[in-house]
C-alpha positions as CSV (number, residue, x, y, z in Angstrom):
1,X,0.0,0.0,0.0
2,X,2.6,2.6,0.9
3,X,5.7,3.1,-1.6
4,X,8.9,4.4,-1.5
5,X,8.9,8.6,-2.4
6,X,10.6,8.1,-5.2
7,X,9.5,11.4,-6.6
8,X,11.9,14.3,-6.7
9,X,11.3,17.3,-4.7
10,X,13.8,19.2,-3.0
11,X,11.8,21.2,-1.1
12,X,11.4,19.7,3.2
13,X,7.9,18.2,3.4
14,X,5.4,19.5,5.0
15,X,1.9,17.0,6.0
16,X,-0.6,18.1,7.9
17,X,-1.0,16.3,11.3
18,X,1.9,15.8,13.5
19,X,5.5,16.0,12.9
20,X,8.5,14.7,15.2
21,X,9.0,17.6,17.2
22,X,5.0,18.1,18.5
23,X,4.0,14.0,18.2
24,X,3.9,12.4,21.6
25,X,6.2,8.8,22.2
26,X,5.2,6.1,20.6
27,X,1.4,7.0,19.1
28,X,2.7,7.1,15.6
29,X,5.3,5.5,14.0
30,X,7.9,7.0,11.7
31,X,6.5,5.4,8.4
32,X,5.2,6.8,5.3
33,X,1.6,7.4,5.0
34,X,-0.7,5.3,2.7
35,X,-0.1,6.7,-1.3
36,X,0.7,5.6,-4.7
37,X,3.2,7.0,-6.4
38,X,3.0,5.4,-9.7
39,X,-0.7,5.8,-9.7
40,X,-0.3,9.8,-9.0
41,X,2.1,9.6,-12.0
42,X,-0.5,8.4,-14.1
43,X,-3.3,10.7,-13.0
44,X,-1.1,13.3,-13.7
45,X,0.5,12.0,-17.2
46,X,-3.0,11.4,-18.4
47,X,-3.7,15.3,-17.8
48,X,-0.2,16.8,-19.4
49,X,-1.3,13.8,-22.3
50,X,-5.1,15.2,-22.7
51,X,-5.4,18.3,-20.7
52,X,-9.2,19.1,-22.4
53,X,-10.7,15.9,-21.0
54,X,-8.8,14.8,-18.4
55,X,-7.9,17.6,-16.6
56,X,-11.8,18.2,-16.0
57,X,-12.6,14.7,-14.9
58,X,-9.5,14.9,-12.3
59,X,-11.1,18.4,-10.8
60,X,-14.5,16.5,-10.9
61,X,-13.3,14.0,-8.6
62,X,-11.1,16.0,-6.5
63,X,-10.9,19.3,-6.5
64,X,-7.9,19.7,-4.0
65,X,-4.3,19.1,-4.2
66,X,-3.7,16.9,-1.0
67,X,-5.3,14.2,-2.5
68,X,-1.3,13.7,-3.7
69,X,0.6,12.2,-1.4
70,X,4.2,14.0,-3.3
71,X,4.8,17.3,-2.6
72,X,5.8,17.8,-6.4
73,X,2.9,16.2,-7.7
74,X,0.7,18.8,-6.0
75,X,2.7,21.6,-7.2
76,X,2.2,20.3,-11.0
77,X,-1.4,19.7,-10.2
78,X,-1.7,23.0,-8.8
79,X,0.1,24.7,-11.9
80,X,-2.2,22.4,-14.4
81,X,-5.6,23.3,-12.7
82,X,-4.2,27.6,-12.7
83,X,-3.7,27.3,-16.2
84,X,-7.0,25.5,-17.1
85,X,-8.9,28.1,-15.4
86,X,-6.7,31.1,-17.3
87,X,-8.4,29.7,-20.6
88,X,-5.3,31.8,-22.0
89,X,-3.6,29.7,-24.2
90,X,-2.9,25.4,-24.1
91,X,-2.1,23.2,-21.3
92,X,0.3,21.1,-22.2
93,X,4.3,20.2,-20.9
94,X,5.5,23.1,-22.2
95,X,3.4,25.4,-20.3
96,X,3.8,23.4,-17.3
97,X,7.1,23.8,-17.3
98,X,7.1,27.7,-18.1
99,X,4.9,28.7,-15.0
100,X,7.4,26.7,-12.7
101,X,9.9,28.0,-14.0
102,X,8.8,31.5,-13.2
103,X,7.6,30.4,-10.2
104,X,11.4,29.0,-9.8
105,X,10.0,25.3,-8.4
106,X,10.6,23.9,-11.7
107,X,14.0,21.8,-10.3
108,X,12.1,21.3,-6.8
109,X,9.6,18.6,-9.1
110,X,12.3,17.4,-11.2
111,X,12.3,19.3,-14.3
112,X,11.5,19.0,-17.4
113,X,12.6,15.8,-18.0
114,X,10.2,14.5,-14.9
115,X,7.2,16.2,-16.6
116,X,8.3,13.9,-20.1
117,X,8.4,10.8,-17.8
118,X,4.8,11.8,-16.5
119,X,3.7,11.7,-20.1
120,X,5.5,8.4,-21.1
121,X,4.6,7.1,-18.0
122,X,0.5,5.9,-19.3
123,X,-0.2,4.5,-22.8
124,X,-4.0,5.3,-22.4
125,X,-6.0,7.9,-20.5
126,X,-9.3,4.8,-20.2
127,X,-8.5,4.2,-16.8
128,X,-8.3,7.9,-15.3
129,X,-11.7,7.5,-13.4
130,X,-10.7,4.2,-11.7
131,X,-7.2,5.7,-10.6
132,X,-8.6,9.1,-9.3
133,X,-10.6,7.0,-7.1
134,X,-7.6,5.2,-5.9
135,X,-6.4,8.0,-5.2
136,X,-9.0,9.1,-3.3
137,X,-9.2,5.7,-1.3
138,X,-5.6,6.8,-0.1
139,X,-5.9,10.5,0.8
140,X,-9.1,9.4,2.8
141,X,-6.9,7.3,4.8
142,X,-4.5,9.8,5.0
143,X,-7.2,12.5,6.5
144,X,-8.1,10.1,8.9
145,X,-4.7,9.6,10.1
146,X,-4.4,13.5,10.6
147,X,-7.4,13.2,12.8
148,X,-7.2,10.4,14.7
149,X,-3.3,11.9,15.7
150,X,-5.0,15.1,16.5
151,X,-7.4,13.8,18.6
152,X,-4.5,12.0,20.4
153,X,-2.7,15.3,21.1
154,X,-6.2,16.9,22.6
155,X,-7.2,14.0,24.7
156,X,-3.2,14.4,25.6
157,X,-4.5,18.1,27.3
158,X,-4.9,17.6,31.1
159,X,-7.3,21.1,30.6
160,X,-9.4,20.4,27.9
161,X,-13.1,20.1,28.4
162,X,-13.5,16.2,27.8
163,X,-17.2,16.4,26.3
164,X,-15.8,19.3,24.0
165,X,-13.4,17.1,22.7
166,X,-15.3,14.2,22.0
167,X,-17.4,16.1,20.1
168,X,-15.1,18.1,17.8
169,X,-13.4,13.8,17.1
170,X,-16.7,13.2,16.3
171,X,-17.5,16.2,13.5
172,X,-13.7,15.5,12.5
173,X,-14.2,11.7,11.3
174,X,-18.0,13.2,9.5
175,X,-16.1,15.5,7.8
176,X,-14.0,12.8,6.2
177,X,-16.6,10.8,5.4
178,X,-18.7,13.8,4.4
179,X,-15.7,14.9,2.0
180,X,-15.8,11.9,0.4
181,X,-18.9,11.4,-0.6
182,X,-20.3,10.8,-4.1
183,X,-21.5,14.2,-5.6
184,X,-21.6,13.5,-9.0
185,X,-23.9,14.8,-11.4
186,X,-26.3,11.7,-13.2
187,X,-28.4,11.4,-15.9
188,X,-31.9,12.2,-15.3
189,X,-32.2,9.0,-17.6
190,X,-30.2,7.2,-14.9
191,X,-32.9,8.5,-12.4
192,X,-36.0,8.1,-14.1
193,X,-36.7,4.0,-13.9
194,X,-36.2,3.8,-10.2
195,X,-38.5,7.5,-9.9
196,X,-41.1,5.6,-11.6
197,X,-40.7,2.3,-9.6
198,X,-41.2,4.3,-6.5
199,X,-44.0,6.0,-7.6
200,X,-46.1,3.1,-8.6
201,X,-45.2,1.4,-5.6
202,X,-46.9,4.5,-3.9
203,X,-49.6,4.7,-5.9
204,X,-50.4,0.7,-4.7
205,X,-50.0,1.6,-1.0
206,X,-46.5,-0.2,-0.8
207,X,-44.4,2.8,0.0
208,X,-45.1,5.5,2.4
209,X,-44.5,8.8,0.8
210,X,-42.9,10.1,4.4
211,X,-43.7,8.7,8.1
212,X,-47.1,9.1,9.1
213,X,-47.5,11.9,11.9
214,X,-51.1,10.5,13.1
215,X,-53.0,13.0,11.9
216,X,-54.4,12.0,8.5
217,X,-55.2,15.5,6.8
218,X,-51.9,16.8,7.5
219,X,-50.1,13.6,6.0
220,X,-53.0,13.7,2.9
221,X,-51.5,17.4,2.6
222,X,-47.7,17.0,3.3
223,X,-46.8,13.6,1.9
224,X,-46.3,12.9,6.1
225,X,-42.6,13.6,7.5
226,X,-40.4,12.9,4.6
227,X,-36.3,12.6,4.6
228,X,-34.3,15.4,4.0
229,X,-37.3,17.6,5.1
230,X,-37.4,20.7,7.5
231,X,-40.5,20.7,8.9
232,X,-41.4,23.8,11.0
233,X,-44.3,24.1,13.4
234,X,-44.4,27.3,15.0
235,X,-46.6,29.0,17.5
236,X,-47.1,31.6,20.7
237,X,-46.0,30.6,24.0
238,X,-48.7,28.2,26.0
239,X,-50.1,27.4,22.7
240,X,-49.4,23.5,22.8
241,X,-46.6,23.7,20.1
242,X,-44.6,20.7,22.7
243,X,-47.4,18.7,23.0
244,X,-48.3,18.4,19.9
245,X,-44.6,18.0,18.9
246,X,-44.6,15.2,21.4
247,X,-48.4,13.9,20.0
248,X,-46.4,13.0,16.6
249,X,-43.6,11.9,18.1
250,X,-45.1,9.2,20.1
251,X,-47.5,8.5,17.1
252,X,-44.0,7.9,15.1
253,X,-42.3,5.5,17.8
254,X,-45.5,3.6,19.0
255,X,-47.2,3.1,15.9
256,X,-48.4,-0.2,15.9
257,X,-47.4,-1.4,12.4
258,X,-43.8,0.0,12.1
259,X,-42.6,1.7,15.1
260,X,-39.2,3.9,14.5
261,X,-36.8,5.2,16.5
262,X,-36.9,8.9,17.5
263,X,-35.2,11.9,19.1
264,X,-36.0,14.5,20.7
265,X,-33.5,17.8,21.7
266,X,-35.6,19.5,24.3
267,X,-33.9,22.7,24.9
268,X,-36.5,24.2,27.1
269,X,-38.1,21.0,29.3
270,X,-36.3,18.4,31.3
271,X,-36.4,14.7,30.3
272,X,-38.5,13.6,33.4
273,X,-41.0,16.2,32.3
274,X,-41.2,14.6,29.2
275,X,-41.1,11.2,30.1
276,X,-44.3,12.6,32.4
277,X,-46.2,13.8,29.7
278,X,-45.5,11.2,27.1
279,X,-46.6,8.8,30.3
280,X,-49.9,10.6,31.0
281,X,-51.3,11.3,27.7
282,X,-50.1,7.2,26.5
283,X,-52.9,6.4,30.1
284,X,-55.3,9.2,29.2
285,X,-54.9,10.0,33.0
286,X,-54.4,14.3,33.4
287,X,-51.3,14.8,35.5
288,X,-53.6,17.1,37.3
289,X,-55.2,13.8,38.6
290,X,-52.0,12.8,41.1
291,X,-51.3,16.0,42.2
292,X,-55.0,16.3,43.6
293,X,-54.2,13.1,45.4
294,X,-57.9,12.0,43.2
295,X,-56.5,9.1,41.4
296,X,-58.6,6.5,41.4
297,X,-56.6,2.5,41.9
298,X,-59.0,1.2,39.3
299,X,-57.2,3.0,36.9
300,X,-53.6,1.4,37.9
301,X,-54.0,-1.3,35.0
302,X,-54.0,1.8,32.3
303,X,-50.8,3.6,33.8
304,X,-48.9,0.5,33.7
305,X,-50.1,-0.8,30.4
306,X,-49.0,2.8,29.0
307,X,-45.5,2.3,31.0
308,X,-45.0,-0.7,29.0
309,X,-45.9,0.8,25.9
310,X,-43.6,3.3,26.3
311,X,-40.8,1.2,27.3
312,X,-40.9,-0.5,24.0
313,X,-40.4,2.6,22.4
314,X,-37.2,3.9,21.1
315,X,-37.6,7.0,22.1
316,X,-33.9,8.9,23.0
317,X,-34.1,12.9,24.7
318,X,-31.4,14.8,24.7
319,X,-32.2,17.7,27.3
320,X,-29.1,19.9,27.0
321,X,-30.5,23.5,27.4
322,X,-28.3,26.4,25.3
323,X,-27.9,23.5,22.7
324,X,-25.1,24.4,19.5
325,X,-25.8,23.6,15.9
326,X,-22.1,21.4,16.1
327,X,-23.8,19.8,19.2
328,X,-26.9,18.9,17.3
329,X,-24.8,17.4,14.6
330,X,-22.5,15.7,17.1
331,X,-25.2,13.8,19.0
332,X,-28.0,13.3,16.1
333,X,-25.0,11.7,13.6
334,X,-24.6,9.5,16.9
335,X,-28.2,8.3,17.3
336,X,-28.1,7.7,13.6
337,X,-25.2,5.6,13.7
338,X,-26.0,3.7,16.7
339,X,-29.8,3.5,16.7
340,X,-30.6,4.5,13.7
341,X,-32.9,7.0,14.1
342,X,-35.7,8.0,11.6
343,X,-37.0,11.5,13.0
344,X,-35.5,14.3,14.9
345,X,-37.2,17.2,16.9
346,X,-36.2,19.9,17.7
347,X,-37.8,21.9,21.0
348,X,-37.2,24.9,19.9
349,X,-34.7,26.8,17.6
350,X,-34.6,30.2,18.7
351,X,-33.5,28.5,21.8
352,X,-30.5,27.3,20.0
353,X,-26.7,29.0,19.4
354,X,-24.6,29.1,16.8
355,X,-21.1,27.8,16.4
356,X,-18.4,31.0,17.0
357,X,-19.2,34.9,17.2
358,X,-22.4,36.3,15.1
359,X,-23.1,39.7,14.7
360,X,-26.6,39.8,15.0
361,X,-29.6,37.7,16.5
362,X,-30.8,37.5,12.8
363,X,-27.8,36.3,11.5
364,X,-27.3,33.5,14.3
365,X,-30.9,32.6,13.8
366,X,-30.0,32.2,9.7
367,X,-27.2,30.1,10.7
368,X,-29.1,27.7,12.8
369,X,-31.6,27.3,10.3
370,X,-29.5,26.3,7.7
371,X,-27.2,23.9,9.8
372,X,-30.6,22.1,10.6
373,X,-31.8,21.8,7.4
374,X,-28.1,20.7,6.3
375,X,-28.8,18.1,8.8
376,X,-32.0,16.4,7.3
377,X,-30.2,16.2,4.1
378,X,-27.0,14.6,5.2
379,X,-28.5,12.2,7.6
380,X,-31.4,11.8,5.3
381,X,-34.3,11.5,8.3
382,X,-36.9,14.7,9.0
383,X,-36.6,17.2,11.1
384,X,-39.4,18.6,13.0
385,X,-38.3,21.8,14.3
386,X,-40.5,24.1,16.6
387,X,-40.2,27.8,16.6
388,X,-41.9,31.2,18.1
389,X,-43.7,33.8,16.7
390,X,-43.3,36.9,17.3
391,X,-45.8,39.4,19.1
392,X,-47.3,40.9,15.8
393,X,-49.7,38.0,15.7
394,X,-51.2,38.9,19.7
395,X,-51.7,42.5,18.0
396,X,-53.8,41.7,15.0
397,X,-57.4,42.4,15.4
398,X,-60.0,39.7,15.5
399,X,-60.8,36.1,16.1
400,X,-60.4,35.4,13.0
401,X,-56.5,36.3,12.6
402,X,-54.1,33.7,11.7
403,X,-50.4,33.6,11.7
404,X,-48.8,34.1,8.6
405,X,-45.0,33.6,7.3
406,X,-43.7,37.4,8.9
407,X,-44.6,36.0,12.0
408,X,-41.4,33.8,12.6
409,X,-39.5,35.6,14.9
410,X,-35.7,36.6,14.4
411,X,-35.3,35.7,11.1
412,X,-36.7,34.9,7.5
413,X,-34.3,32.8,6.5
414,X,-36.5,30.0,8.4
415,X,-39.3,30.8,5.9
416,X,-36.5,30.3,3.1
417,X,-34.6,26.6,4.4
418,X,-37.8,25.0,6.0
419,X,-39.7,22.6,3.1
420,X,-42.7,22.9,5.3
421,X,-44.0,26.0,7.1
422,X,-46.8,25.4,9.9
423,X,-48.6,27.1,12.6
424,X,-50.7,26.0,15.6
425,X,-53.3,28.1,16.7
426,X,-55.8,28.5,19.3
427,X,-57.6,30.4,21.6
428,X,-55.5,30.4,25.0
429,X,-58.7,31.7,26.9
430,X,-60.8,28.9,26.2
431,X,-59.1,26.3,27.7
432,X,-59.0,27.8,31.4
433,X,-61.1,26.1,33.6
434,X,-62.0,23.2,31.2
435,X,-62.9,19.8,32.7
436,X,-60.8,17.0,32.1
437,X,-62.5,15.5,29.4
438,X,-63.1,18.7,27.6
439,X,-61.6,19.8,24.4
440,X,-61.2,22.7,22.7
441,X,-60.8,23.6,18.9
442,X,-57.7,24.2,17.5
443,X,-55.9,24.5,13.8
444,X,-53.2,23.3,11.9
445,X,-52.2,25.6,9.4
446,X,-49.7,24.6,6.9
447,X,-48.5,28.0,4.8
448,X,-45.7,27.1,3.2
449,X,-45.4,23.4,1.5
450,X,-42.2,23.3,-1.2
451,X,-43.6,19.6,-2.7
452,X,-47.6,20.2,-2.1
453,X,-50.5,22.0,-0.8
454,X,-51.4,24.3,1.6
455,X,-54.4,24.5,4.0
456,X,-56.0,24.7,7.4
457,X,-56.9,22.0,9.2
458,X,-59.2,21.7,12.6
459,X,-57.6,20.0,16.1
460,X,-59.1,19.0,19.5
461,X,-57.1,19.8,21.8
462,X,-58.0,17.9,25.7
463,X,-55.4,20.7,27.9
464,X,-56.1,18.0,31.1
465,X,-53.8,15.3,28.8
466,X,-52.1,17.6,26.8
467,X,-53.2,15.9,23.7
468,X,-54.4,17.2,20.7
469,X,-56.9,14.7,17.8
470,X,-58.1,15.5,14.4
471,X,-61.5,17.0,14.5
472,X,-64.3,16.1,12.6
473,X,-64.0,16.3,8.3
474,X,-63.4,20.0,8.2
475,X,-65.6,22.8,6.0
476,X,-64.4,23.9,2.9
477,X,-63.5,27.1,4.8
478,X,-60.7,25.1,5.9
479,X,-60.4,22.2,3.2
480,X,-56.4,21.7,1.7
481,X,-55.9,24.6,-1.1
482,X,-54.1,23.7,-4.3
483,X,-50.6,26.7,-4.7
C-alpha cells in the first residue's frame, strides 16, 4: 500500500498532522503514510497527455491538491488546474514547465525531464476515473490519520473540556466521510426508472411517501414527514406547540405497524417532564389527577399498560439547554449511527446557538436554520423543528386572525430553508377552567409546502392530557388549497 517517495522534490515536506517535534512517544510511528506514487504519475500524465478531457474529470473527482501524497505532484497539479482556469492559451508540458519556471519550483519537481516521464509514464488515459478514485481511497486514509493523531494530542491536554473534545473527534471523522462522498452529477435518464418504480409502488400503497404523523389531513396534505425535510411548526407561548410536537412523536415511535426510532433535543423542558407527559397522555390519566391526590386505583392497569408501551419505544431525549448547531450534529450523527434513528425534533430553535461569534440575532438565527436543514439532508431522516412567533400576531385584530409567514421571529431565512411552514393556533382563553374530558378547537395551518399543498386543518385539543386529535372532516372554509 505505501511506496517508497521516489518522486523528486527538493523542497522539506510539510503533511498536515503531527510531525516529530510536536508528536507524543510512541502513538505514531515513523513510516510513510498510505499513497501511490506510480498511480499519481498516471493521474497526472493522463492530464499533461489530454489536458481538455482529463484535466476536468481529475477536478471533478477532487478538486484539492492533498489528495497527492508528493509534494511535487501537488505543485504540478496546482500549476495544471491555474492554467485551465486562465483559458489563456494550451495546457500542455510546455506550459507546465514555463509557470514553474517562473515560479522558480521547476527543479524542486524534477524538471522538465520528470514532466516527459509523467507523459511516457500511461499509454491510455481509459482508466483515469478508476485511478482518481484510488487516489482518493488513499488520501481518505491519510485524513483520517491526521485526525485520529490530532485527537490524540487533545485527549493528551490535562485542561481540555473532555465532552468538547469528544465532540469536535466526532465532527472531525463526518467531515471525512462527508468529503468523500459521491457528488456526481447523473443522468436524469439514470434517475427516471427507479423514480417511476417508486411512484407506482406509492400509488399501490407499498411505499409510504414520508412517516405518518397521526393525523391523516396533515399527512393527505404533506406527503407525512419525509427525509431530508425541515418541517417547522411554530406558535405563541402556551399554545401547545410541545405537545403536539410530542403527540407526533409518540404516534411515530409507538405506531403499531412500524414503530421507529426517534429523538428529541428538548432545549426548554427536562427529560423527566417529558417522560411525564408522554406517560400521562399514552394512560389518558391528566397529570392534574396525582397532584389532587384523586387518582382513582382502578385505573392502575391503564398507567402500567401505558408504562409498558412506552418502554418498547425507542424513544432517546437529549435535554441539553443552550444547545449548539455542532452539538446537534454531534449527537444526532450518533443516534443515527447507533440506533438509527428516523425523526428528529427539535424543541425549539430560537433557543438554540450558533457555532463562534455572530453579529446579530438575525444572522445567528439564519445560521441555525440552515445547519438544521443541512442536517436532514446529510443524515437523510426529518426534522421537525419548533419555533416562536413573534408578538405581531397577539396584535392583529380579531378572532379570526391567523399567523402568517412574517410572524417567525428573528429571522426569515427559516421561511426560506424550512420545506414545510406550519402554525398552531388556538384560543388560549378557552381552555382555562375546562374539565378534564373537555376539548377545545384548535388548527393546523400549513403556509408554506415546497412539494404540495397548503391548507388549514381543525384539532381537539384535551389541555387536562395535553393531547391534541383531528377533528371532525373540516368545512371547505378550511379544506387543503391547491398553490
Amino acid at each position: 500500500m505505501a511506496e517508497t517517495a521516489d518522486t523528486p522534490f527538493s523542497g522539506e515536506r510539510k503533511s498536515p498532522g503531527f510531525d516529530k517535534e510536536t508528536r507524543p512517544a510512541g502513538i505514531l510511528p515513523d513510516r510513510a503514510r498510505p499513497h501511490a506514487v506510480q498511480v499519481e504519475k498516471a493521474v497526472l500524465g493522463a492530464m499533461l497527455s489530454e489536458p481538455e478531457t482529463c484535466i476536468d474529470l481529475a477536478v471533478e473527482q477532487f478538486n484539492r491538491n492533498d489528495v497527492f501524497y508528493m509534494p511535487a505532484h501537488r505543485e504540478i497539479y496546482r500549476v495544471l488546474l491555474e492554467l485551465q482556469q486562465k483559458k489563456s492559451g494550451s495546457v500542455d508540458a510546455v506550459t507546465v514547465a514555463q509557470k514553474l519556471r517562473e515560479e522558480e519550483k521547476l527543479d524542486a519537481v524534477g524538471g522538465e525531464l520528470y514532466l516527459a516521464e509523467l507523459i511516457a509514464s500511461v499509454a491510455t488515459t481509459v482508466n483515469l476515473e478508476s485511478w482518481c478514485q484510488t487516489l482518493l481511497k488513499f488520501a481518505t486514509l491519510r485524513r483520517m490519520i491526521n485526525v485520529c493523531s490530532d485527537a490524540l494530542l487533545k485527549c493528551y491536554d490535562s485542561n481540555a473540556d473532555a465532552v468538547k473534545v469528544v465532540e469536535e473527534i466526532e465532527s472531525d471523522i463526518y467531515n471525512v466521510r462527508g468529503e468523500e462522498a459521491n457528488r456526481s452529477i447523473v443522468s436524469i435518464a439514470d434517475l427516471v426508472a427507479g423514480q417511476f418504480e417508486e411512484l407506482m409502488q406509492i400509488a399501490e400503497g407499498k411505499r409510504e411517501v414520508g412517516i405518518p404523523t397521526g393525523f391523516a389531513p396533515i399527512d393527505d396534505c404533506t406527503g407525512g414527514l419525509k427525509p431530508g425535510e425541515m418541517f417547522v411548526l411554530a406558535a405563541r407561548p402556551s399554545i401547545g406547540k410541545t405537545s403536539l410536537a410530542l403527540n407526533v412523536l409518540r404516534n411515530v415511535a409507538m405506531n403499531r405497524e412500524k414503530p421507529r426510532a426517534v429523538a428529541f433535543f428538548s432545549l426548554e423542558m427536562t427529560e423527566q417532564q417529558i417522560a411525564r407527559r408522554i406517560l400521562c397522555t399514552e394512560s389518558q390519566i391528566p397529570e392534574s389527577v396525582f397532584r389532587s391526590h384523586s387518582f382513582q386505583y382502578s385505573d392502575l392497569a391503564r398507567m402500567t399498560g401505558a408504562v409498558d408501551a412506552i418502554r418498547k419505544a425507542q424513544i432517546y431525549i437529549d435535554p441539553t439547554s443552550g444547545l449548539s448547531i455542532a452539538e446537534l450534529r454531534a449527537k444526532a450523527r450518533r443516534l443515527k449511527a447507533q440506533k438509527n434513528i428516523e425523526l428528529i425534533v427539535i424543541d425549539y430553535l430560537q433557543l438554540m446557538h450558533a457555532d463562534g461569534r455572530i453579529e446579530s440575532r438575525q444572522q445567528e438565527v439564519a445560521e441555525i436554520s440552515g445547519g438544521i436543514k443541512k442536517l436532514a439532508k446529510d443524515l437523510k431522516v426529518p426534522v421537525l423543528v419548533l419555533a416562536q412567533l413573534n408578538r405581531d400576531i397577539d396584535k392583529a385584530s380579531g378572532a379570526n386572525a391567523r399567523p402568517k409567514l412574517a410572524n417567525l421571529r428573528e429571522s426569515g431565512a427559516i421561511e426560506q430553508d424550512a420545506d414545510i411552514v406550519s402554525f398552531l393556533h388556538r384560543n388560549r382563553e378557552e381552555s382555562k377552567g375546562v374539565a378534564n374530558s373537555a376539548s377545545v378547537e384548535a388548527e393546523w395551518i400549513i403556509e408554506k409546502n415546497r412539494n404540495g399543498r397548503t391548507g388549514n386543518f381543525k384539532l381537539l385539543f384535551y389541555p387536562a392530557r395535553m393531547e391534541f386529535l383531528p377533528a371532525a372532516p373540516c368545512s371547505e372554509e378550511f379544506a387543503p388549497q391547491q398553490q
